[in-house]
C-alpha positions in Angstrom: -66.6 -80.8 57.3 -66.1 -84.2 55.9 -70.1 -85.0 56.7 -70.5 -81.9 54.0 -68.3 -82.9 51.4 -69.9 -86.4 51.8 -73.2 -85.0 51.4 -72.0 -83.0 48.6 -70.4 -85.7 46.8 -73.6 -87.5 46.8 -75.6 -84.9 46.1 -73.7 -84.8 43.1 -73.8 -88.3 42.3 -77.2 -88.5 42.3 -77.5 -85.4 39.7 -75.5 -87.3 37.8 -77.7 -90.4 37.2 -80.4 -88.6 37.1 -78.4 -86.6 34.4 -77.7 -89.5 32.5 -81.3 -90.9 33.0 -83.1 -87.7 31.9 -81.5 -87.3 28.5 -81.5 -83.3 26.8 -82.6 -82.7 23.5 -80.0 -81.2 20.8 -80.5 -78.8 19.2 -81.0 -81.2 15.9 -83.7 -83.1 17.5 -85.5 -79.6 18.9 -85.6 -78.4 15.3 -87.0 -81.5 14.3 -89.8 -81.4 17.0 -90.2 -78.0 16.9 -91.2 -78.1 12.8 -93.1 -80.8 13.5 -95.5 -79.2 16.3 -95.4 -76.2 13.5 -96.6 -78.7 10.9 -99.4 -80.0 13.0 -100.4 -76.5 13.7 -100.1 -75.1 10.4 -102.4 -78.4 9.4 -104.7 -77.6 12.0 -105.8 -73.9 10.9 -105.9 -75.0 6.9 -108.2 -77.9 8.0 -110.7 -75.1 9.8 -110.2 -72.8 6.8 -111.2 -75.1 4.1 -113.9 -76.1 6.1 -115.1 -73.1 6.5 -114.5 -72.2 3.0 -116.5 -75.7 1.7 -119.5 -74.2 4.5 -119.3 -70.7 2.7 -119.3 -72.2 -1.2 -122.0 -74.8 -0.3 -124.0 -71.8 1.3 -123.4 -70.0 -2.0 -124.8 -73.0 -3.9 -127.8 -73.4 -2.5 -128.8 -69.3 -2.5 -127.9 -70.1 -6.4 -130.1 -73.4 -6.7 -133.1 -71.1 -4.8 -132.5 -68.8 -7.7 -132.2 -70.8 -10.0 -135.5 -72.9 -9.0 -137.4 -69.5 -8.6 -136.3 -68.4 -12.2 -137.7 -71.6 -13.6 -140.9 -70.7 -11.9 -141.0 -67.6 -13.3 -140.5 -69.2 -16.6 -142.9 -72.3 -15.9 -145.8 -69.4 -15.4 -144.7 -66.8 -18.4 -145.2 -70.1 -20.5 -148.6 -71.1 -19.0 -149.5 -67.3 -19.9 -148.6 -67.5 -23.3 -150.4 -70.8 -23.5 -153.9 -69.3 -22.1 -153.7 -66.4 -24.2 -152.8 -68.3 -27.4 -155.9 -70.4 -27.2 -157.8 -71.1 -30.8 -161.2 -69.9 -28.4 -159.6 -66.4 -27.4 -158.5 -65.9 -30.3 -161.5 -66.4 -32.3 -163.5 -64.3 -29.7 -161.0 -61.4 -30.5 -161.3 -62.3 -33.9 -165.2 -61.9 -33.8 -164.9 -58.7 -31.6 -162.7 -56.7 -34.1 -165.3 -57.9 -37.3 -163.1 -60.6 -38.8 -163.3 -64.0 -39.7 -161.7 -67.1 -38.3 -160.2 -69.2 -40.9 -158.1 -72.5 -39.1 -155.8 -72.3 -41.8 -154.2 -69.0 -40.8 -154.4 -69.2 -37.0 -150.9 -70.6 -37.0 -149.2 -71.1 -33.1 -145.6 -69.6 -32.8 -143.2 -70.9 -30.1 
């Protein structure tokens, strides 16, 4: 029986130091690494949304800039049409056509 208790004891005394080496966390320092672990993740998920959010807006501005650049085009050839029929020879070949006269005084070009 004595061989137990001797066991026992140092049983015991080893839980001990390994108690004393292996130190517990309060509760204090488990709240403080527990909102830091909930900062990190919190970080973590707004760094993958605004990320996503920048891919999405640049995405957004460059369907704009296509439609934008395809606008200006449009514009670029409606101007180039105006140009052609505006010409002092067309117009003095529809002038001659309808019976009139071309006088370069009046032919006047509006923008």
């Amino acid at each position: 029986m004595s061989r137990i208790n001797k066991n026992e004891r140092q049983n015991q005394a080893v839980l001990r130091v390994i108690e004393r080496r292996v130190k517990t966390f309060s509760r204090v320092e488990k709240s403080f690494y527990g909102a830091i672990v909930l900062t990190a993740i919190t970080l973590a998920v707004s760094v993958i949304y605004l990320q996503s959010r920048n891919l999405q807006l640049q995405q957004e501005i460059t369907s704009l800039n296509s439609q934008i650049s395809d606008q200006q085009t449009e514009v670029n050839n409606a101007k180039q049409e105006i140009n052609e029929l505006s010409r002092y020879d067309r117009i003095a070949q529809i002038a001659n056509q309808a019976g009139l006269s071309v006088q370069n005084d009046n032919i006047q070009k509006v923008e």
